[in-house]
C-alpha positions as CSV (number, residue, x, y, z in Angstrom):
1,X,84.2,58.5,180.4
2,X,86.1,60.9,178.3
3,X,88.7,58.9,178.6
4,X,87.2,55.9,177.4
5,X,85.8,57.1,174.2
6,X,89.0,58.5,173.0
7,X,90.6,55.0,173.3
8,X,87.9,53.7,171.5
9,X,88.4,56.0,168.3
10,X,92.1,55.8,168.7
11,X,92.7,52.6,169.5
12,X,93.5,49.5,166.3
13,X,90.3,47.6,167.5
14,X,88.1,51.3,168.1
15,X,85.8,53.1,165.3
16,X,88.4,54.2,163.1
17,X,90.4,51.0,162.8
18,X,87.4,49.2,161.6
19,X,89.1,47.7,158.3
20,X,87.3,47.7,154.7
21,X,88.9,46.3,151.4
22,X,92.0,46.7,153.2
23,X,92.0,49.7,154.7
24,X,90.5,51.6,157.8
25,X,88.0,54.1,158.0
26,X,90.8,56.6,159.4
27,X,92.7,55.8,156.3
28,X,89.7,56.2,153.9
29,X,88.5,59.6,156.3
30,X,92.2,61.0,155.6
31,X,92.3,60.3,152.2
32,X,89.0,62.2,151.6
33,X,90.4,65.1,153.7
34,X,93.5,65.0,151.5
35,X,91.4,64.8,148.2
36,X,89.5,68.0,149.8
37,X,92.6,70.2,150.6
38,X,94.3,69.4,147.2
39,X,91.4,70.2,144.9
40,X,90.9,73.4,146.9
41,X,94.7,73.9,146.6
42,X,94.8,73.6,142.8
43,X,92.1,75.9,142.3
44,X,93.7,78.3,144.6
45,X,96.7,78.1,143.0
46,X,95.3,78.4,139.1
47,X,93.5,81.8,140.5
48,X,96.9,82.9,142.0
49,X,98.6,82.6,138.9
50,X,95.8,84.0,136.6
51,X,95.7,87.1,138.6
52,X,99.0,87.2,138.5
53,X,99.4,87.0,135.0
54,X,96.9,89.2,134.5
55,X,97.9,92.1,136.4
56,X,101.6,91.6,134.3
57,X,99.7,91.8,131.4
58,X,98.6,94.9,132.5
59,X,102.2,96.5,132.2
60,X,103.4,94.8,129.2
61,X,102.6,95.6,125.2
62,X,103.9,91.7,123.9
63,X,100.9,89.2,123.4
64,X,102.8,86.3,125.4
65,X,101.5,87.0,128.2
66,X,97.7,87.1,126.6
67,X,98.9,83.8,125.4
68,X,99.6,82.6,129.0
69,X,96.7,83.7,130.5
70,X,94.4,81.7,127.7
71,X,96.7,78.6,128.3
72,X,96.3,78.5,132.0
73,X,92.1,79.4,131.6
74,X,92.2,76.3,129.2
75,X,93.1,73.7,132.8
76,X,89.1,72.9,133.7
77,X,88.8,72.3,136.9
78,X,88.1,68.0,136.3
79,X,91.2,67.9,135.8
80,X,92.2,69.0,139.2
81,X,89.6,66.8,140.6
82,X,91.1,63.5,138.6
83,X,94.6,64.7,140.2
84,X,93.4,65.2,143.6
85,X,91.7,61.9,143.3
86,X,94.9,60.4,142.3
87,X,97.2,61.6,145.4
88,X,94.0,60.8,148.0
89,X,94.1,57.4,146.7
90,X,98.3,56.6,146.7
91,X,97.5,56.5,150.3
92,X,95.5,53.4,150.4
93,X,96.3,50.1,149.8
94,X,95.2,48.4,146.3
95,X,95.7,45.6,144.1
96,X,98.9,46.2,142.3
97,X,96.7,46.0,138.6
98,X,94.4,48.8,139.8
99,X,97.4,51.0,140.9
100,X,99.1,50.5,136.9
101,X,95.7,51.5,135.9
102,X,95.7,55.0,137.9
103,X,99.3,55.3,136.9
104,X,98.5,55.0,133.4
105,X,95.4,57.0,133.3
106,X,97.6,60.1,135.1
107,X,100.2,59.8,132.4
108,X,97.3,59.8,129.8
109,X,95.7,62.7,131.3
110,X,98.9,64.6,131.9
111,X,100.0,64.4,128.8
112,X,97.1,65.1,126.9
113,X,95.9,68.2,129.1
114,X,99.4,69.1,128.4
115,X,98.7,69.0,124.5
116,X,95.5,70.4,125.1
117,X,97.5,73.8,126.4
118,X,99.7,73.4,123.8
119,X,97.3,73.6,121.3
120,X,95.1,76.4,123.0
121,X,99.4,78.3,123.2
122,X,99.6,77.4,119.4
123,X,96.4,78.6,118.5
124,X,97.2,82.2,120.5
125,X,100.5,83.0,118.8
126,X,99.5,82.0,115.3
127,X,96.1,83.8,115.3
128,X,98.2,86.9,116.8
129,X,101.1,86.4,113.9
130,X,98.3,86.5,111.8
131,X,96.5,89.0,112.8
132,X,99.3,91.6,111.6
133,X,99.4,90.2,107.9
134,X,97.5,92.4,105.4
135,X,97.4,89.4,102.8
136,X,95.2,86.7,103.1
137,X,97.8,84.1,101.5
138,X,99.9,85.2,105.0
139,X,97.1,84.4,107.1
140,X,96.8,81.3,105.3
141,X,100.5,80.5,106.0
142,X,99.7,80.8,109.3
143,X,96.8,78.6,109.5
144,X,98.7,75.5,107.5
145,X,101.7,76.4,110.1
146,X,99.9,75.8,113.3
147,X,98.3,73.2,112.1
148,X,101.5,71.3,111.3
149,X,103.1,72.3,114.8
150,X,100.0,70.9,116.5
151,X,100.5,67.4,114.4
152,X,104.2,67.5,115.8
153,X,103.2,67.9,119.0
154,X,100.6,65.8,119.4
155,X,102.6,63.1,117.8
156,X,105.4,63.5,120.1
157,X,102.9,63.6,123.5
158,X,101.3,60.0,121.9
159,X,104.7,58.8,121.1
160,X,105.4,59.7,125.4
161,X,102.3,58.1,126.0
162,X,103.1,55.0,124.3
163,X,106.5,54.8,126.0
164,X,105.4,55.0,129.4
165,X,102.6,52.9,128.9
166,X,105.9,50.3,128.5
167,X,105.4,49.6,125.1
168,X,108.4,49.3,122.7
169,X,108.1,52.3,120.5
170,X,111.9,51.7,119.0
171,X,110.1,49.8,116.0
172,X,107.8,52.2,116.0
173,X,109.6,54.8,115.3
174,X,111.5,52.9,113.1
175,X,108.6,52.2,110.7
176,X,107.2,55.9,111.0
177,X,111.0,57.3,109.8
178,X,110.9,54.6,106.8
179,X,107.1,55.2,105.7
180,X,107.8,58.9,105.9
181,X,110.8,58.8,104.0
182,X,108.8,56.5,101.1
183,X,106.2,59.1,101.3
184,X,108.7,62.0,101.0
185,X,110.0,60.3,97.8
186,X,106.5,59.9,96.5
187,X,105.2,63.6,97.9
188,X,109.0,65.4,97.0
189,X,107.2,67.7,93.8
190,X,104.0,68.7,96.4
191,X,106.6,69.0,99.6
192,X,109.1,71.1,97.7
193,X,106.2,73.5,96.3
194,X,104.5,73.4,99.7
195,X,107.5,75.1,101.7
196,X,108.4,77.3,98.6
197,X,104.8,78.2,99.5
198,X,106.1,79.1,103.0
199,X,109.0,80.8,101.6
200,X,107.2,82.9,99.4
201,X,104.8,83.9,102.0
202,X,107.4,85.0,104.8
203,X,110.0,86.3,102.4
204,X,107.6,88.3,100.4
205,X,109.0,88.9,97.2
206,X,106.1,89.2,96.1
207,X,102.6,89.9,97.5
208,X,98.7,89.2,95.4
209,X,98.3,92.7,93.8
210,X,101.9,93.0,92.3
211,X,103.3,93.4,88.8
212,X,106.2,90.5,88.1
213,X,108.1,89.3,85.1
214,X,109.0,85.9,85.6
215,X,110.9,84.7,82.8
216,X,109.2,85.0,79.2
217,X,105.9,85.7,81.7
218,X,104.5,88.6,83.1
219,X,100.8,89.7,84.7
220,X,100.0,90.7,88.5
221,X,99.8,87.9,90.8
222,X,96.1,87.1,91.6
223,X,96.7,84.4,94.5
224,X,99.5,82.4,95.9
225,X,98.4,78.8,96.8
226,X,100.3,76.2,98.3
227,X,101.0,74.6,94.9
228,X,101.1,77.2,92.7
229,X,100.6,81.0,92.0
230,X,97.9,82.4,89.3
231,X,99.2,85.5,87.9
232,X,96.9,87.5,85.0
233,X,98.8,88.6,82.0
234,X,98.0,92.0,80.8
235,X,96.4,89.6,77.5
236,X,93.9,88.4,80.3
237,X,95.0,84.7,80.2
238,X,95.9,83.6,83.6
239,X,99.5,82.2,83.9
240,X,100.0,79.1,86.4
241,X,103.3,78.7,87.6
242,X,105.0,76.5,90.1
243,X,105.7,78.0,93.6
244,X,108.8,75.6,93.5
245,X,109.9,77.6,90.1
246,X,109.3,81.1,91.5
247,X,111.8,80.6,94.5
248,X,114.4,79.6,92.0
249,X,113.4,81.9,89.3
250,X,114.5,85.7,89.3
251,X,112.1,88.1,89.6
252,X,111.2,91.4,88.7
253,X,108.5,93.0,90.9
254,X,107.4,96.3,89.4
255,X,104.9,97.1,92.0
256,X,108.1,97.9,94.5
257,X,108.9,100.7,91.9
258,X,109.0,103.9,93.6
259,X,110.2,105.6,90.5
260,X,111.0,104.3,87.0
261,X,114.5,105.7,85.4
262,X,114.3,106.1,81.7
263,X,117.2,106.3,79.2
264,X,117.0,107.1,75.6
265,X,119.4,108.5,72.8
266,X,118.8,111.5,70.5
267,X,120.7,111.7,67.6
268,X,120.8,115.0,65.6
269,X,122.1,115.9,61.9
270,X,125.9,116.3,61.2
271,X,125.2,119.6,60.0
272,X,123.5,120.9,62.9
273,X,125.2,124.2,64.3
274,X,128.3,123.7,67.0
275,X,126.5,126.4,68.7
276,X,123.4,124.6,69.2
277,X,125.2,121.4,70.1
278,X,126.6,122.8,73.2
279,X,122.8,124.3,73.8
280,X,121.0,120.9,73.6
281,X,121.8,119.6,77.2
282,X,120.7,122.6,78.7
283,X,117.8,122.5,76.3
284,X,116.7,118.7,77.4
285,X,117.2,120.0,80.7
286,X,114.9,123.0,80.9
287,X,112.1,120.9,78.5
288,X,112.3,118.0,81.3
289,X,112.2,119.9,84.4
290,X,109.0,121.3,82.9
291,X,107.4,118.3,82.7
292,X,105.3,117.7,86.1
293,X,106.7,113.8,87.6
294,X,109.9,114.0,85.8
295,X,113.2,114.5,87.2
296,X,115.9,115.3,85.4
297,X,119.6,113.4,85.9
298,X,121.5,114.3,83.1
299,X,121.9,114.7,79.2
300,X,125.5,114.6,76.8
301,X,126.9,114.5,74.1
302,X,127.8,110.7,73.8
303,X,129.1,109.8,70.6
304,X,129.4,110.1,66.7
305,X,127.0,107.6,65.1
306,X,127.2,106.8,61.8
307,X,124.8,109.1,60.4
308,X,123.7,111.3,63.5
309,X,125.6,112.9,66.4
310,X,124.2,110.8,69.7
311,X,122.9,112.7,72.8
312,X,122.4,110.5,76.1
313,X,119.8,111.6,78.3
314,X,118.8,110.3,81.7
315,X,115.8,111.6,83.5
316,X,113.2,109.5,86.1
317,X,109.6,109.3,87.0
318,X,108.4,109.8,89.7
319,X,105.7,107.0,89.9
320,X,105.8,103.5,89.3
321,X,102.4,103.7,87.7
322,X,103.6,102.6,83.5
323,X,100.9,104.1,82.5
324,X,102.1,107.7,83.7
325,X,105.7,106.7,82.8
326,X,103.9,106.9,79.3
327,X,102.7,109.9,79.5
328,X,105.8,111.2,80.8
329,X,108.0,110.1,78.2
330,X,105.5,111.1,75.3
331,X,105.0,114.6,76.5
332,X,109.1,114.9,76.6
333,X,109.1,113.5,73.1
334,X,106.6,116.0,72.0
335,X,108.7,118.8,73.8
336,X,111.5,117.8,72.4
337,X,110.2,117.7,68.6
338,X,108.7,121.3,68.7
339,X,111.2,122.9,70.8
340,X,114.2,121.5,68.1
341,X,112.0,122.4,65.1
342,X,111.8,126.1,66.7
343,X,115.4,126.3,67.1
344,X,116.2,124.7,63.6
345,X,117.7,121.5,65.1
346,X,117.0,118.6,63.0
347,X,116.5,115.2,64.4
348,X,118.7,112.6,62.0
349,X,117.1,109.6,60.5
350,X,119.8,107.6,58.8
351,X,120.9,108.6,55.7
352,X,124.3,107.6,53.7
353,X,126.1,110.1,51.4
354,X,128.0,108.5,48.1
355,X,130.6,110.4,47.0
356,X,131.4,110.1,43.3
357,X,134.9,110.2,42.0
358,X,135.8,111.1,38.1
C-alpha cells in the first residue's frame, strides 16, 4: 500500500504532476518553499550584517560606520519579499511578456532601493559634516550640497533605468548635455556666484561676524548667501556685494588679528640736546612697556627731516579689538608729550628759518 501511494505522488500522472497554467503543483509547491527560505534568508542576512556593523561601530570613533548601519536599516523588509517573489517565480514557466514585466519591475526596484540608500548615505555624511560647522551659512553649504549630490544620483539611477528598460537614451543624453549647456550660458552670473558661494563657505576667508575691507568697502559680514554677502558698514548702511567678486577680490579680514603692529614717526627740534637724542629710544621704550597691551619692538633715530630730527618707533597691541588699539596708542601719545615736556624735549612742528644776507 505504501508503495502504491508514493508512486502516485511521484509519478507525472500522480498528485503532484497535476498541471495548472503550465505548471505542476510540485513546481508551484517548490517555488513557494523557495520563496519561503529566501525571504527568511534575506532577513537573516540584513540582521547578520547590522549586528555586525554594529558591534564595529562599537570600536571605532569615524561616523562611517553610523552611516552604514542607517543605510542597511533603510532596506524594509517588502523589498525582500518582491525579491524572493521574483527568484520563486524564475522557476515557472510564463508567457515571455509577463517575464519582461518582472524583469523590468526588478531593475526598477533595484535601482531605486539603491537610490533610496543612497540618499538615506547622503543624508548621514552631510548632516554629520554639518554638524561640526559653527556657522549657519556652513550648514547651509551642506544642505544645498546634498541636495545636488542626490539630483546627480538619482539622475544617473533613472538614466540606468531608462537604459535597461531598452530604450535609446543616446539622444537623450544628447539633448540633456545641449539644454544644460544653453542653460549654463543663460544661468553663468547665478552659477559662478553660486560655487563662489561654496568656495567661500569651505575656504573660509571669511566667516558672519568678521571685520573685512573689500576694496573702497568695509563693515562686518552679516550673512553670506548663495548670491551675495551683506556686510554692515560701521555708517550702518548695509553693503551688498557679489560672492563672485569676493573670491576674486583681496581681502583684508581684521577679525583674524591677533595683534595689531603700529608704526609712527616722532620728529623733534634741531636744537634738542645730543644727549637727550641718544636718551629718547630708551625713553619710548620704558614709556611703552608701561603701557598695559603694548609691546614694545623698537624705536631709532631714522632720519633728518627738513625741519625736525625723525624717530621711528615700532611697538604692537596686543588685541585685535581697534577700539583698544585706540586707547593704546593715545595713552602712548599722552606719555610721550608729558614725559618730553619734563625732560625739555620739544616736539618739532615745521618751521623754516630765512637767513638774511647784507
Amino acid at each position: 500500500m505504501q508503495d502504491k501511494i508514493i508512486t502516485f505522488l511521484t509519478s507525472q500522472n500522480g498528485f503532484w504532476g497535476q498541471m495548472f497554467l503550465g505548471n505542476t503543483l510540485r513546481m508551484y509547491v517548490t517555488a513557494l518553499i523557495i520563496l519561503i527560505i529566501s525571504i527568511l534568508f534575506f532577513l537573516l542576512v540584513q540582521k547578520i550584517i547590522l549586528v555586525k556593523l554594529e558591534s564595529f561601530s562599537k570600536k571605532t570613533k569615524n561616523d562611517l560606520d553610523d552611516a552604514l548601519i542607517a543605510t542597511v536599516k533603510h532596506i524594509k523588509p517588502p523589498f525582500y519579499w518582491f525579491l524572493s517573489f521574483y527568484i520563486a517565480l524564475r522557476l515557472l514557466n510564463y508567457p515571455d511578456n509577463i517575464r519582461w514585466l518582472l524583469d523590468s519591475a526588478l531593475i526598477i526596484i533595484l535601482v531605486i532601493q539603491v537610490l533610496t540608500a543612497s540618499s538615506t548615505f547622503i543624508n548621514f555624511v552631510f548632516k554629520k559634516l554639518a554638524s561640526g560647522q559653527k556657522e549657519s551659512s556652513s550648514k547651509s553649504a551642506m544642505g544645498y550640497l546634498a541636495i545636488i549630490t542626490k539630483i546627480v544620483v538619482w539622475s544617473l539611477g533613472i538614466l540606468l533605468i531608462l537604459s535597461n528598460l531598452g530604450l535609446d537614451i543616446t539622444s537623450l543624453i544628447a539633448g540633456l548635455g545641449i539644454g544644460g549647456i544653453a542653460i549654463a550660458f543663460a544661468l553663468q552670473n547665478i552659477l559662478a556666484d553660486l560655487f563662489s558661494s561654496f568656495a567661500i563657505w569651505f575656504d573660509k576667508p571669511f566667516v558672519v561676524g568678521d571685520f573685512i575691507v573689500v576694496g573702497e568697502h568695509s563693515g562686518n559680514v552679516e550673512k553670506i548667501g548663495i548670491k551675495t554677502t551683506r556686510i554692515r558698514s560701521l555708517q550702518g548702511e548695509e553693503i551688498i556685494i557679489s560672492n563672485q567678486e569676493l573670491t576674486t577680490a583681496r581681502i583684508q579680514n581684521f577679525k583674524r588679528l591677533k595683534e595689531r603692529r603700529a608704526v609712527f614717526n616722532l620728529g623733534v627740534e634741531y636744537s634738542t640736546d645730543p644727549k637727550l637724542l641718544k636718551d629718547i629710544p630708551m625713553t619710548i621704550q620704558n614709556i611703552v612697556k608701561d603701557i598695559s597691551q603694548a609691546r614694545f619692538d623698537r624705536a631709532h633715530f631714522a632720519k633728518f627731516g627738513d625741519s625736525a630730527l625723525i624717530y621711528e618707533i615700532v611697538y604692537f597691541i596686543e588685541s585685535e579689538e581697534y577700539d583698544v588699539y585706540m586707547d593704546v596708542q593715545q595713552a602712548i601719545n599722552l606719555a610721550i608729550h608729558e614725559t618730553f615736556r619734563d625732560k625739555g624735549i620739544s616736539i618739532a612742528f615745521p618751521t623754516q628759518t630765512i637767513h638774511l644776507v647784507k
